[in-house]
N, C-alpha and C positions, 0 to 999 in steps of 0.2 A: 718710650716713656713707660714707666713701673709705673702701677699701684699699691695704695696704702689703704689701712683703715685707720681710724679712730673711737676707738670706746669710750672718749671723751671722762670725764666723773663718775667714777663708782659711787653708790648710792643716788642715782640721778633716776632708779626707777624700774632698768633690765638690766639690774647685774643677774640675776640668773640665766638669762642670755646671753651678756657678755664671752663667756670661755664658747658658747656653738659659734658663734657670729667670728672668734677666731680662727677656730679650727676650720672652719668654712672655708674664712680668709687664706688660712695656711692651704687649705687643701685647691683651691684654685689658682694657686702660683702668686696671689699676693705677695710684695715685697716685705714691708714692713706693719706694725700693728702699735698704734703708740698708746698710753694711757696719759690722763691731765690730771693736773693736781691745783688745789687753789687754797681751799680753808677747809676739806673733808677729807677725803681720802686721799692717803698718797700715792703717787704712782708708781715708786718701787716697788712694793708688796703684790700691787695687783700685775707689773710686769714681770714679776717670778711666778707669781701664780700661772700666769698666762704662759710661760716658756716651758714651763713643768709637760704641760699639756700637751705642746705642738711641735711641732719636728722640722721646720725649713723656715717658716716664717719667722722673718728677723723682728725685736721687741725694741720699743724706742721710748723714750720719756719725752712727751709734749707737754709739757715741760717738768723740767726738775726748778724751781724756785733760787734764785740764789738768794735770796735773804731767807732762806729756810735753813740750810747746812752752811758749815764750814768748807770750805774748799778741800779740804783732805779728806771730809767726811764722802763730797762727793764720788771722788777720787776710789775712794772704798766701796764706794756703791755699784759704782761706773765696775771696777773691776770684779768684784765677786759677780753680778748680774753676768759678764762677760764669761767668768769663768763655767759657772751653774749653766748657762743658754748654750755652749758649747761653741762661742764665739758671735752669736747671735745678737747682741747690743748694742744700741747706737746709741749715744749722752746727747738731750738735748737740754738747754739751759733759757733760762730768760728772767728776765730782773721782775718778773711781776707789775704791779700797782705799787700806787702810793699809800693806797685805803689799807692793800692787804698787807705791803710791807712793815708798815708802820701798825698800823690795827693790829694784824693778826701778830705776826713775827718781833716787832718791837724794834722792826731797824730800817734806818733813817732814811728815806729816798728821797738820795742826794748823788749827784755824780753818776748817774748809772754807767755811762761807758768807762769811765776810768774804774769803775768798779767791776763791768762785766769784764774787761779786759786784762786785770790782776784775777782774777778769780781762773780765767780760762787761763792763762800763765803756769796759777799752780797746779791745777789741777792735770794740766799735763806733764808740769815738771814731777808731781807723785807718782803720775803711772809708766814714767820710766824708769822707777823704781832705785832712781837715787836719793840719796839722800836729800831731804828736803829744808831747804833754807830761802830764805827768800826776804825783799825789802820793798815795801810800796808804801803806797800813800792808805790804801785801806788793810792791808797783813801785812805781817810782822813776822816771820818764822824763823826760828825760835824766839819767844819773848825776853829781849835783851832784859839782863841782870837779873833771871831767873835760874832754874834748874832744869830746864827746858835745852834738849840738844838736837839736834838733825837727827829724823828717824828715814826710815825706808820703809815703804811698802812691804808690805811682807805675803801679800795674794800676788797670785801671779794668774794675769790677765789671760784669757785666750790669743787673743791676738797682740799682737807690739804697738799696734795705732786702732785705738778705738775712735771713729768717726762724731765729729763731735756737733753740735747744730746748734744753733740761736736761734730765739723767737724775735725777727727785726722788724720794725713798722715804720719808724720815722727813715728818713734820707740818711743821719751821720749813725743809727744804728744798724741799718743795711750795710752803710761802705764800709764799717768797722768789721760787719761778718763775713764780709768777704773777703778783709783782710787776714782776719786770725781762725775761721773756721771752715769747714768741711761742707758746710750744707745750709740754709735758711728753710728756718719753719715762718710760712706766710699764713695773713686768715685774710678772707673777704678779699680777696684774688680776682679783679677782672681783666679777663685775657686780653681788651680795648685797651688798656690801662699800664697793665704791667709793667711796659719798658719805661716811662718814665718814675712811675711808683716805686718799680723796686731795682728790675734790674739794670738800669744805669747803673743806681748806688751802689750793685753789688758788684759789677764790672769795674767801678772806680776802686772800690776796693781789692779786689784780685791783681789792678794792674799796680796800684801803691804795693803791692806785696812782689811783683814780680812775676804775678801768675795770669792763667786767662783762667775763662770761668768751665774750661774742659776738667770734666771731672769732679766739679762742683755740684752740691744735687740741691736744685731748687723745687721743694716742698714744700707747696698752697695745701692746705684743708677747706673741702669744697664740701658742703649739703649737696643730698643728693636726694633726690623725689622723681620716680618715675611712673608715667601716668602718657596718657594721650596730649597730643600738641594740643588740642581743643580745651583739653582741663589744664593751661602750663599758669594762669591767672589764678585758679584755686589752687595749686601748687606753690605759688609762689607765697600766697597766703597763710603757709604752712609754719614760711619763716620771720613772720613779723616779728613776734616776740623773742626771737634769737638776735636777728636785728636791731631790735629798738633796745633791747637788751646793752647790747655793744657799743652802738651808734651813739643811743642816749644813757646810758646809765653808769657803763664800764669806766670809773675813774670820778675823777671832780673834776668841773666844770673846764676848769684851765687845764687840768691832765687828763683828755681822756683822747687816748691813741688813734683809735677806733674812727672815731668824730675826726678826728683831722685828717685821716687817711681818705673818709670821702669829700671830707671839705677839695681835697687835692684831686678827687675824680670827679670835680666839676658839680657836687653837691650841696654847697656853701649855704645854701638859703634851707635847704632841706634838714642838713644835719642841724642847724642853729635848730629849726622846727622842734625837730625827733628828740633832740638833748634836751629840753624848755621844759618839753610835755614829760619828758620819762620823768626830771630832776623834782619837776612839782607835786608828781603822784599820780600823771595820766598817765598810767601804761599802755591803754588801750588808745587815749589819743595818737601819740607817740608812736606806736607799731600803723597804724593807720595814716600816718604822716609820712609814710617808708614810703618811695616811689616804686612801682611795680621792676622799672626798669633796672634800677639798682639792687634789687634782689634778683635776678634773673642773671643780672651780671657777675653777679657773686656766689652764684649755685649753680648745678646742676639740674637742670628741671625736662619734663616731656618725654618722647618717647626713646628708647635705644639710639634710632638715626639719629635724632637730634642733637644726642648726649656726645655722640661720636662727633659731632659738627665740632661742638663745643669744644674734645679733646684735643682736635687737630689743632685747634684755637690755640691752646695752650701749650701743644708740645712746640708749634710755630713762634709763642710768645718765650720759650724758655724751660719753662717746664720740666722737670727729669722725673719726680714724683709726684704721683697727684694722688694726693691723702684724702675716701672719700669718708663720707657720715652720712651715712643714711638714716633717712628718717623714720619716723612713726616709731611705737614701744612692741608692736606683733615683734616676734621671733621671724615670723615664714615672711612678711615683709622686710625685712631687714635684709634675710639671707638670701633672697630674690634681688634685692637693688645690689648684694653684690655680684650675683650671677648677672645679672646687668649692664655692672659698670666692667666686667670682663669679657660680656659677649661686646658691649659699645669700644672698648679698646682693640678689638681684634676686626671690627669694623671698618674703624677709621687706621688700619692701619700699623696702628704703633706697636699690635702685640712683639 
């Protein structure tokens, strides 16, 4: 099993930590290093930035937005990052929200799989650099009875197949990614959990396509807080408001992803709770409504051995990258939980 990191949102507080906390990562044999984008800063600019810097660690986008770019535009992105990183980039994609699709970007969230699924189409039909034409239900390439013709790509990518990932959470957006993509980016991952949560759907998917899931790289993002097993209850505390955040607030009432994914780990009466309190204005209710247990389940917490328990947990459940986030805003704490989460990997094994 590889690790990752996540620098999560530029502007969230240690971007001038961000490029140490990379290089860190690059310099301890980390796999990959992703940036997230939502309604602030985007995650192209800070994953050039971040490549400019580092020399082996590969750069990823958690996510790139599809109601943000055009599919060609991606496609240009996907490829210049690739060319500039020296083959270094991985494309990850995901349809966002309803609040942010519509709010921010002004496009409709409707259909999202027939739409993540024409988007991932063109966008790899652009980077094999033919000409680009295409007919769906949401693009149209070239706009019929325009002046619009089939263009080609004109950067030429590092590599011929750039690895491409989806952000999946429901069941038919998992089987879908395991039908058309390279990798799934997961959140709030527990390793008790997993194989019906996700990777059934992802194995249903790989075998509708023909494939098995060998070679397929399944990519959770885990908090990580390392501490004594005696403080793992103040640890866990750490992530209420990341939690209740997600659990309650990520979405409206009828769409929010997050909520249903632990309604489906056996949290039904909980998450109704945490969603109530976050929607009415309790945040602090709400993060306090979090069961210990479900946060415990879905991070990293305690000491090294314990961390390494956990890994084994999850290279057993599936697992090929485990993308961590470490907590707190210090620098020296940060760069410690990653020295951490690669002394607890070589612990349990999996180095």
């Amino acid at each position: 099993m590889r690790l990752g990191i996540n620098l999560g949102y530029w502007g969230a507080g240690m971007d001038s930590d961000n490029l140490a906390v990379a290089q860190e990562a690059d310099r301890l044999g980390y796999s990959v290093c992703w940036a997230a984008e939502a309604y602030g800063s985007d995650a192209a600019t800070v994953l050039s930035w971040v490549a400019a810097q580092t020399e082996r660690i590969d750069i990823g986008s958690a996510i790139f937005q599809i109601p943000a770019r055009a599919p060609a535009m991606t496609a240009m992105t996907a490829a210049t990052l690739d060319s500039l990183s020296g083959g270094r980039f991985r494309l990850g994609l995901g349809v966002s929200g309803p609040q942010v699709s519509e709010g921010w970007y002004g496009v409709k969230f409707d259909k999202p799989l027939a739409r993540t699924r024409e988007y991932v189409d063109i966008v790899r039909k652009a980077m094999t650099r033919e000409r680009l034409s295409y007919e769906g239900e949401h693009w149209t390439l070239p706009l019929p009875g325009g002046p619009g013709k089939p263009l080609k790509l004109t950067v030429h990518p590092q590599r011929e197949h750039i690895p491409l990932y989806i952000a999946a959470i429901g069941p038919k957006n998992l089987q879908q990614t395991g039908e058309i993509a390279d990798g799934a980016l997961l959140i709030f991952p527990s390793a008790d959990h997993l194989e019906e949560t996700a990777i059934s759907h992802l194995r249903a998917g790989r075998e509708k396509a023909g494939k098995t899931l060998d070679g397929f790289d399944v990519c959770p993002t885990l908090p990580l807080a390392v501490g004594a097993d005696k403080d793992v209850s103040a640890l866990a505390d750490m992530f209420r408001p990341y939690t209740a955040l997600y659990v309650g607030g990520m979405g409206s009432p009828k769409q929010n992803f997050y909520n249903q994914l632990a309604q489906r780990m056996g949290y039904g009466k909980e998450a109704a709770e945490i969603q109530e309190k976050y929607l009415s204005g309790d945040k602090e209710g709400a993060a306090a409504a979090i069961p210990e247990r479900l946060i415990d389940q879905t991070t990293l917490l305690g000491s090294v051995e314990r961390i390494a328990e956990r890994m084994q947990a999850y290279a057993a459940a599936g697992v090929t990258t485990l993308t961590l986030a470490p907590a707190g805003f210090a620098l020296e704490d940060r760069l410690a939980s990653l020295r951490a989460g690669t002394e607890a990997l070589e612990r349990a094994g999996l180095a």
